[in-house]
N, C-alpha and C positions, 0 to 999 in steps of 0.2 A: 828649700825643698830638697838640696841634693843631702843636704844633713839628715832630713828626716829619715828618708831615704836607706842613707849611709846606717844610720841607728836600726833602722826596722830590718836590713839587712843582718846586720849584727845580732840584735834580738832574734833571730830566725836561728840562726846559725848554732846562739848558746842554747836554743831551746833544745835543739837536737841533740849538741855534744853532753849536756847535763845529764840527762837518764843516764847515758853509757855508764855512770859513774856506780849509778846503783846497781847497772852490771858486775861491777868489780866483789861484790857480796859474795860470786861464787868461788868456793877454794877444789881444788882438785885431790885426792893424797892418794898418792901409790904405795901397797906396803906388801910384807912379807910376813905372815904370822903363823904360831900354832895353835889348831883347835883341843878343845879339853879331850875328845874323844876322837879316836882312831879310827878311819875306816880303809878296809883294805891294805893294812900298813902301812898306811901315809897317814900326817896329819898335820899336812902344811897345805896355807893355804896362801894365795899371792892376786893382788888383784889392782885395782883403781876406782875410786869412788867419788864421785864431786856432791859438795854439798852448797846448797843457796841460801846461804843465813840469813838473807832479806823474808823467804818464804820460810826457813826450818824445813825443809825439805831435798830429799838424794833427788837430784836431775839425769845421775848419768851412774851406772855402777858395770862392772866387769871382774870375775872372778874364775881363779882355776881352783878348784877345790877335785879330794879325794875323789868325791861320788858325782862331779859332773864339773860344767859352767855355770855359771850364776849371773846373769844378765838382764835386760830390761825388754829381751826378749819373750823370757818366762818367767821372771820374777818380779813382785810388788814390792819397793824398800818404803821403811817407815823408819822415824826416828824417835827417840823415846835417850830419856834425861834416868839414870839408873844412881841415884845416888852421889852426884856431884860428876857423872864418869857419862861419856855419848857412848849410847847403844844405838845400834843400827840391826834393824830387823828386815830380814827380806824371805818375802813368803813366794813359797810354787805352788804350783797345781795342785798338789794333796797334800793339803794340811793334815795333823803336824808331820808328815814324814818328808815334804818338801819345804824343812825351814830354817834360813840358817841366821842363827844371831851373833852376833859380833857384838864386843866394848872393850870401848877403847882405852889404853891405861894410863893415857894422860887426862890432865881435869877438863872440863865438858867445854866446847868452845861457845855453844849456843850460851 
């Protein structure tokens, strides 16, 4: 009995520790880039963005850009496959004038 016990405790234990694992799917990247168009004389933009390759979807993004912040306060991110290349789409309030798209120029990690 103390065996069975011993095992069903065990079983419990890895049931829990296993998901985390599929946690591990999320990657985070902080970067430094230039946009094609210029606003304001600036056209750097710098930010951080986690992506969940279990879902294909941005869980978490933050950016400083020329004409504001770009956050998950006021923006929706999507992800879209451009050609072999990860595009990341994130739309604001008034479309298209609150929208900015990024890709990325390494090959597509999805």
């Amino acid at each position: 009995m103390r065996l069975f016990r011993t095992l069903l405790a065990v079983s419990l234990l890895l049931m829990i520790l296993v998901p985390a694992s599929a946690w591990a799917d999320s990657t985070t990247y902080t970067f430094t880039g230039i946009l094609t168009t210029s606003f304001g004389g600036s056209d750097t933009i710098s930010g951080k963005f986690a992506i969940d390759f279990a879902t294909d979807s941005i869980t978490s993004f933050n950016f400083s850009t020329p004409f504001g912040v770009v956050d998950t306060s006021n923006y929706i991110a999507y992800l879209f496959d451009i050609g072999g290349f990860l595009g990341l789409d994130f739309n604001g309030p008034m479309l298209p004038v609150d929208e900015l798209i990024l890709i990325l120029s390494d090959a597509d990690p999805l």
